[in-house]
LUMTIDREN-135962 format. One line per field, with one value per residue: residue number from 1; residue in three letters; z, y, x of N, C-alpha, C in turn. Coordinates in steps of 0.05 Angstrom, whole numbers, plus 5000, padded with zeros to 4 digits. Atoms other than C-alpha are relative to their C-alpha. Last residue first. Layout:
! LUMTIDREN-135962
num <- [NUM;...]
residuo <- [ALA;...]
n_Z <- [Z;...]
n_Y <- [Y;...]
n_X <- [X;...]
ca_Z <- [Z;...]
ca_Y <- [Y;...]
ca_X <- [X;...]
c_Z <- [Z;...]
c_Y <- [Y;...]
c_X <- [X;...]
! end
This chain:
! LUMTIDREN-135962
num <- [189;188;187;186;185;184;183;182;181;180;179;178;177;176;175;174;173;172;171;170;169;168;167;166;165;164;163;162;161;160;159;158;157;156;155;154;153;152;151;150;149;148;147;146;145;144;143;142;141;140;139;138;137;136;135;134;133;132;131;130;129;128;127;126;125;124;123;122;121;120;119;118;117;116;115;114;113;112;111;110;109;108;107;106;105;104;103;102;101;100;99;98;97;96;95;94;93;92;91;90;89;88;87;86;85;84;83;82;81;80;79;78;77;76;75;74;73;72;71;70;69;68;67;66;65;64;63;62;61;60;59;58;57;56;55;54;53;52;51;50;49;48;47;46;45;44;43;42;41;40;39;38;37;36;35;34;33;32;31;30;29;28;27;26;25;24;23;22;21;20;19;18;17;16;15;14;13;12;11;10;9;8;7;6;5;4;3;2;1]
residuo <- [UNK;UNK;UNK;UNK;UNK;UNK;UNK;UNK;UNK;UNK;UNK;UNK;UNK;UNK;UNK;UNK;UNK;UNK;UNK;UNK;UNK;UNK;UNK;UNK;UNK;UNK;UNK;UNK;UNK;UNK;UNK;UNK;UNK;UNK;UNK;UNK;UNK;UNK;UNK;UNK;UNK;UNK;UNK;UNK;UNK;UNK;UNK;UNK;UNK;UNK;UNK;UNK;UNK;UNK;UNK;UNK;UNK;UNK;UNK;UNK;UNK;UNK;UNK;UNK;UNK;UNK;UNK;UNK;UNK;UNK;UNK;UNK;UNK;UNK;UNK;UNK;UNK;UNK;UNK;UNK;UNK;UNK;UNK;UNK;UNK;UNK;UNK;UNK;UNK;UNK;UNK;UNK;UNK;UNK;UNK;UNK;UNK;UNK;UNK;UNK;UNK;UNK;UNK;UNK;UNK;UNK;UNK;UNK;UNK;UNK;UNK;UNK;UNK;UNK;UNK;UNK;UNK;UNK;UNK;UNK;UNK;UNK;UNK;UNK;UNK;UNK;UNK;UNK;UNK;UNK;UNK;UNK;UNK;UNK;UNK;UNK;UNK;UNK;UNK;UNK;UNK;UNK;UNK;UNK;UNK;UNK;UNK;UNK;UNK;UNK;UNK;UNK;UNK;UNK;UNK;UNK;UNK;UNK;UNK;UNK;UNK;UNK;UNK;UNK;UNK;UNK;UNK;UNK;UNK;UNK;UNK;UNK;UNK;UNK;UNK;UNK;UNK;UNK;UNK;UNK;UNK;UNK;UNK;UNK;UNK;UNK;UNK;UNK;UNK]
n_Z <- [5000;5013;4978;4990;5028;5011;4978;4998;5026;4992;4968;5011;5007;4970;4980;5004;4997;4973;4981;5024;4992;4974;5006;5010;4979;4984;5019;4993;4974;5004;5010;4983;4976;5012;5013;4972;4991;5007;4970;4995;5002;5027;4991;4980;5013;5015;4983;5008;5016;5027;5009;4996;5026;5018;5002;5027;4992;4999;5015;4992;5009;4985;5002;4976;4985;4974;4984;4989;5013;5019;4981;4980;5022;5010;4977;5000;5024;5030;5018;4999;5016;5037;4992;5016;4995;4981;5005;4995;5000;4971;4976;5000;5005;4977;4969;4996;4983;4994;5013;4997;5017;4992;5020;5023;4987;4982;4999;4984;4986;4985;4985;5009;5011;4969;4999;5009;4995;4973;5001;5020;4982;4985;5015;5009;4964;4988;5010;5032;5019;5025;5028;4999;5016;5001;5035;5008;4996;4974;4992;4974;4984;4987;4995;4979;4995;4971;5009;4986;4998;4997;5026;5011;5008;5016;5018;5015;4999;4971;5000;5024;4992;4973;5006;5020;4976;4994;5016;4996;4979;5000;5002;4980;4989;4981;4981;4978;4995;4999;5025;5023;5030;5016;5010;5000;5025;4992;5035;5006;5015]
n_Y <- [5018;4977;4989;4970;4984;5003;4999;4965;4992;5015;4982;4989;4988;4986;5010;5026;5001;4997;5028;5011;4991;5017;5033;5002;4994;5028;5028;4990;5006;5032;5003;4998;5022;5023;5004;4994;5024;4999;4999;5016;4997;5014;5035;5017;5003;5015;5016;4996;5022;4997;4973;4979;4989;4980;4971;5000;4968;4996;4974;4998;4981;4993;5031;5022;4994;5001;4981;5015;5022;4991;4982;5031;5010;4986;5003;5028;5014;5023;4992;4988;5004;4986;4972;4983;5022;4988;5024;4986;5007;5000;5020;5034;5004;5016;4986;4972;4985;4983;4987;4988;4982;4984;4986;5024;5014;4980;4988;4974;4984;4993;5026;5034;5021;4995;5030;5025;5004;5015;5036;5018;5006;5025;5018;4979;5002;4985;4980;4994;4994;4974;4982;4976;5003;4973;5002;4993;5014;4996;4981;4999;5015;5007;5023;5010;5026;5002;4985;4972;5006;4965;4989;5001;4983;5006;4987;5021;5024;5020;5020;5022;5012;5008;5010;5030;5015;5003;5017;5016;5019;5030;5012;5000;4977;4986;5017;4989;4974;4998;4999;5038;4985;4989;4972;4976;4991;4986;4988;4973;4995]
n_X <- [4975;4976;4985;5001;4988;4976;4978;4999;4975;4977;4999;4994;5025;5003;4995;5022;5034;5016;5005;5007;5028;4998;5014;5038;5011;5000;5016;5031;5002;4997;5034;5022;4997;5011;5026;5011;4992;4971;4987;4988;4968;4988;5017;4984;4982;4998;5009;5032;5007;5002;5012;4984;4982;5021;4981;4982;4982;4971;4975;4970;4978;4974;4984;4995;4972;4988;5023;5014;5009;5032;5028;5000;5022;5029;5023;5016;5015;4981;4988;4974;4978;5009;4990;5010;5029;5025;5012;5033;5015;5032;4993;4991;4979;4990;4994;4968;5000;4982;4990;4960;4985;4974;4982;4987;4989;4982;4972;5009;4984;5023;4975;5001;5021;5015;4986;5005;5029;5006;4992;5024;5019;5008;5024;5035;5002;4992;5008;4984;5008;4997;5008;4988;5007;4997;5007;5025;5028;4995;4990;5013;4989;5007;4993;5006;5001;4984;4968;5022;5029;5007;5001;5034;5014;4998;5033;5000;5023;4996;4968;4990;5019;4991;4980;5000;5015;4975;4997;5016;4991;5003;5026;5018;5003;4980;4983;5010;4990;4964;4984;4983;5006;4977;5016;4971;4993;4981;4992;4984;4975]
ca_Z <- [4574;4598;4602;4570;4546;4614;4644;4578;4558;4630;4619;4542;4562;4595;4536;4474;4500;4516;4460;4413;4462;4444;4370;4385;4433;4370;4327;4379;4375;4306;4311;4363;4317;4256;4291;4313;4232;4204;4198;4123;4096;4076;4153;4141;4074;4092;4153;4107;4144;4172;4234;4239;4242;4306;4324;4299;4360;4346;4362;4388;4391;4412;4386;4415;4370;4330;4261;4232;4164;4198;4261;4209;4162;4223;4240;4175;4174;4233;4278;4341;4316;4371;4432;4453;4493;4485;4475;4463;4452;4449;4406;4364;4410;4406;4378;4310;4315;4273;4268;4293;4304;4343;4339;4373;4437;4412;4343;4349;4296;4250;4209;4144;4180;4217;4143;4112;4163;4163;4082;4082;4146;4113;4062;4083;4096;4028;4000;4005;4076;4110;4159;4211;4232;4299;4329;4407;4445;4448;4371;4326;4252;4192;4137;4099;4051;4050;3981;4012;4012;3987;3999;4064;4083;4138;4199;4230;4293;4300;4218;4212;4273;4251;4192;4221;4264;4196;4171;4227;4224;4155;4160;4181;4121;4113;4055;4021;3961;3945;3945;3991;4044;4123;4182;4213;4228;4281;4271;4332;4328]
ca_Y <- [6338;6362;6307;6277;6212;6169;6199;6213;6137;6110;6158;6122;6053;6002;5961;5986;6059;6034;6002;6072;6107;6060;6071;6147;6140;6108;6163;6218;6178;6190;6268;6276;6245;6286;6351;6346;6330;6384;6363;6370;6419;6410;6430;6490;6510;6509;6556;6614;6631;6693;6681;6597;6551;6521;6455;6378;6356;6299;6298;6235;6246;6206;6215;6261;6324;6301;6312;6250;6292;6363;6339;6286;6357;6394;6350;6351;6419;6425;6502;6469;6420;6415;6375;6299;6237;6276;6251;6307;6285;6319;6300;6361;6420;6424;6477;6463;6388;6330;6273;6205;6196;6135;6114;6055;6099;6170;6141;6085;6047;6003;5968;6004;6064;6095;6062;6117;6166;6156;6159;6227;6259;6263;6316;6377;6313;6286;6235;6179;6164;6121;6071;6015;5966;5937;5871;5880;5837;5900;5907;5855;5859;5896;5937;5998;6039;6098;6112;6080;6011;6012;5942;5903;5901;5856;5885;5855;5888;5927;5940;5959;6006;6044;6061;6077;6126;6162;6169;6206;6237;6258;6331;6344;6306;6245;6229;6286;6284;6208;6208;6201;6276;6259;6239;6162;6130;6076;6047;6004;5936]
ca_X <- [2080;2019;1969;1912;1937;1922;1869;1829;1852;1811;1750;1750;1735;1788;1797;1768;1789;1856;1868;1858;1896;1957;1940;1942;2012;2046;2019;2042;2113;2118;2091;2152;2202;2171;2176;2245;2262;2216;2147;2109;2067;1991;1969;2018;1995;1929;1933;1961;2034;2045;2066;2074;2027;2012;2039;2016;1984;1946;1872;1835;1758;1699;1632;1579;1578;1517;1475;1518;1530;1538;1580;1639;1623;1651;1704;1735;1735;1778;1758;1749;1698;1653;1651;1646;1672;1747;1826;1867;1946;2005;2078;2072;2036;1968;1921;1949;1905;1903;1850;1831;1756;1728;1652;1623;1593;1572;1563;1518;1536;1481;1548;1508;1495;1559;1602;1555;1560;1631;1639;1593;1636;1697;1687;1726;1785;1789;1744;1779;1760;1797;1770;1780;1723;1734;1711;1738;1782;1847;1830;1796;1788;1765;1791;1774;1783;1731;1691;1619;1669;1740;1784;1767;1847;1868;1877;1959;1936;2008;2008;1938;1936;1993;1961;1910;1946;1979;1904;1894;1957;1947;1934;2002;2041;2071;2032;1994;2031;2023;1941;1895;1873;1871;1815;1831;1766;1754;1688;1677;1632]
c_Z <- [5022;4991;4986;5016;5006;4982;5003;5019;5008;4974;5007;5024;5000;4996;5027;5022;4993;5006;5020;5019;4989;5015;5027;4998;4987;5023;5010;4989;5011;5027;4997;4985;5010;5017;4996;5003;5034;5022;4998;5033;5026;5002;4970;5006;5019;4991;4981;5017;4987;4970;4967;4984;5000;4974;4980;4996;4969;5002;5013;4984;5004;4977;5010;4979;5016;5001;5029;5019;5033;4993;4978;5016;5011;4980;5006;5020;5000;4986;4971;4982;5001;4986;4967;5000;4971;4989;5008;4997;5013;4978;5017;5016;4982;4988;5015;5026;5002;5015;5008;4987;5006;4973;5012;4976;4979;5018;5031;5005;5019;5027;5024;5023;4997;4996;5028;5017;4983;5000;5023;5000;4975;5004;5016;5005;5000;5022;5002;4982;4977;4984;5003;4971;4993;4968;4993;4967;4985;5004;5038;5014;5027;5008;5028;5014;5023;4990;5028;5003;5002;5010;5005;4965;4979;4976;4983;4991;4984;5003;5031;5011;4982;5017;5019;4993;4988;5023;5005;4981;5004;5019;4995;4999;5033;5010;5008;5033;5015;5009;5018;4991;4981;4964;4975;4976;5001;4965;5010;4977;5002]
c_Y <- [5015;4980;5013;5014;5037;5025;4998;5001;5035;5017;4987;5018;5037;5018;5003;4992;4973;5005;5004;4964;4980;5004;4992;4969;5003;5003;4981;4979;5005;4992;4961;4997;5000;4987;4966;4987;4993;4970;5003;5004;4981;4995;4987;4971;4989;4978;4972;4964;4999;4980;5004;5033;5019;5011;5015;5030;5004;5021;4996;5014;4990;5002;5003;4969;4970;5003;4994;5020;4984;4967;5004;5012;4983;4991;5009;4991;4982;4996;4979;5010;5015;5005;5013;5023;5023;4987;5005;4977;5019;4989;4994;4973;4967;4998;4986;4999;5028;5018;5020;5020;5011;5012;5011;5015;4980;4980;5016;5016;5014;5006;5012;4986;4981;4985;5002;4977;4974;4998;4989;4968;4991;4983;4971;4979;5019;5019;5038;5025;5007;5016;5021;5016;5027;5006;5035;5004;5011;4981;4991;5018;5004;4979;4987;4978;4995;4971;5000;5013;5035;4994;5028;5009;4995;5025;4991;5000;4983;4982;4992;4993;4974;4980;4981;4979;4968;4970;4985;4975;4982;4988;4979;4998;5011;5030;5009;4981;5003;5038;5005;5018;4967;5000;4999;5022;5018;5012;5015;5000;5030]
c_X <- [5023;5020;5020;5011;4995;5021;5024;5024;5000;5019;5033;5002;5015;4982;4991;5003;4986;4975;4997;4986;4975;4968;5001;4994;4967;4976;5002;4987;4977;4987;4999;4968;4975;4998;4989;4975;4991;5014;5025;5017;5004;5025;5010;4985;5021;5018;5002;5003;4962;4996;4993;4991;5014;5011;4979;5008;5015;5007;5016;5006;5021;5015;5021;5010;5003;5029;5002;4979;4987;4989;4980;4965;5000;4988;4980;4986;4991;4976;5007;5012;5030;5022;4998;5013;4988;4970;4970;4984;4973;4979;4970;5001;5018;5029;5021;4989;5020;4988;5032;5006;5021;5017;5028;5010;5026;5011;5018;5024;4981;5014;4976;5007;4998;4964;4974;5011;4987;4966;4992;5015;4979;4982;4999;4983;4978;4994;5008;4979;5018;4987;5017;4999;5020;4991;5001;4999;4981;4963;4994;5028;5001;5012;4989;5016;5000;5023;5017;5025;4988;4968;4987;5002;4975;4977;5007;4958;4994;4984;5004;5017;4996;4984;5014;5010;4993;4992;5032;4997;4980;5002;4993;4978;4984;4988;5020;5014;4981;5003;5031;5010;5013;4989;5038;4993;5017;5009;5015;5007;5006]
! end
């Protein structure tokens, strides 16, 4: 079984934002694969179902995004995961332009929080990655305050369309395996 976990913050004032695309994805992943929802397990919700032939297991943490990496490691235990083949982490990304994709086997956190406690808690780099693009912050901004802040209209289209293109990635790695979605999604625009 794949543990596909979308990275972002719960609650009503964090929705829509740029640190939710992973949780945005999800989302998106529910409603095309019709997932039915598990409820909360090891503070994550959840839901389980099948994806491009393959038994999946999709997660939320609900512990906000710093703190990811204790719900995955839990769900990465109980369901007896191996993370650098049957794990997939959906987060955001400033290095990447709105709209772009990053799809990678391993690597290190690149600066995102939540993908550095995801590395401290399972004590490995080697799961696969999809970062969204979600633009750099602007001069003078505090880094926070732009991943907490919202997409202007441009913006949004192209972060919609990145979310479509993450659930697509998403079926291409169950399908064709994750050398096939790099080839695909990894490209200039």
């Amino acid at each position: 079984m794949y543990i596909i976990a979308g990275l972002g913050n719960p609650g009503r004032e964090y929705e829509a934002t740029r640190h939710n695309m992973g949780f945005d994805t999800v989302d998106e992943l529910i409603d095309r694969d019709r997932i039915p929802s598990g409820g909360v397990k090891f503070n994550a919700l959840y839901g389980k179902g099948v994806i491009a032939g393959q038994k999946v297991l999709l997660m939320k943490p609900l512990s906000y995004m710093n703190l990811s990496g204790g719900p995955i490691r839990q769900m990465v235990d109980y369901f007896h995961a191996d993370p650098s083949t049957e794990l997939i982490v959906i987060c955001d990304d400033v290095d990447l332009e709105p709209g772009r994709l990053r799809i990678r086997k391993k690597g290190s956190a690149g600066g995102h929080n939540g993908l550095k406690d995801i590395i401290a808690q399972l004590g490995t780099q080697d799961f696969i990655r999809i970062r969204v693009g979600v633009g750099a912050k602007p001069p003078g901004w505090d880094l926070a305050d732009h991943v907490l802040g919202r997409f202007n209209a441009e913006e949004r289209r192209k972060a919609d369309e990145a979310i479509g293109e993450a659930a697509d990635a998403v079926s291409v790695i169950l399908s064709e395996g994750v050398d096939a979605a790099m080839n695909r999604f990894n490209r200039k625009p």
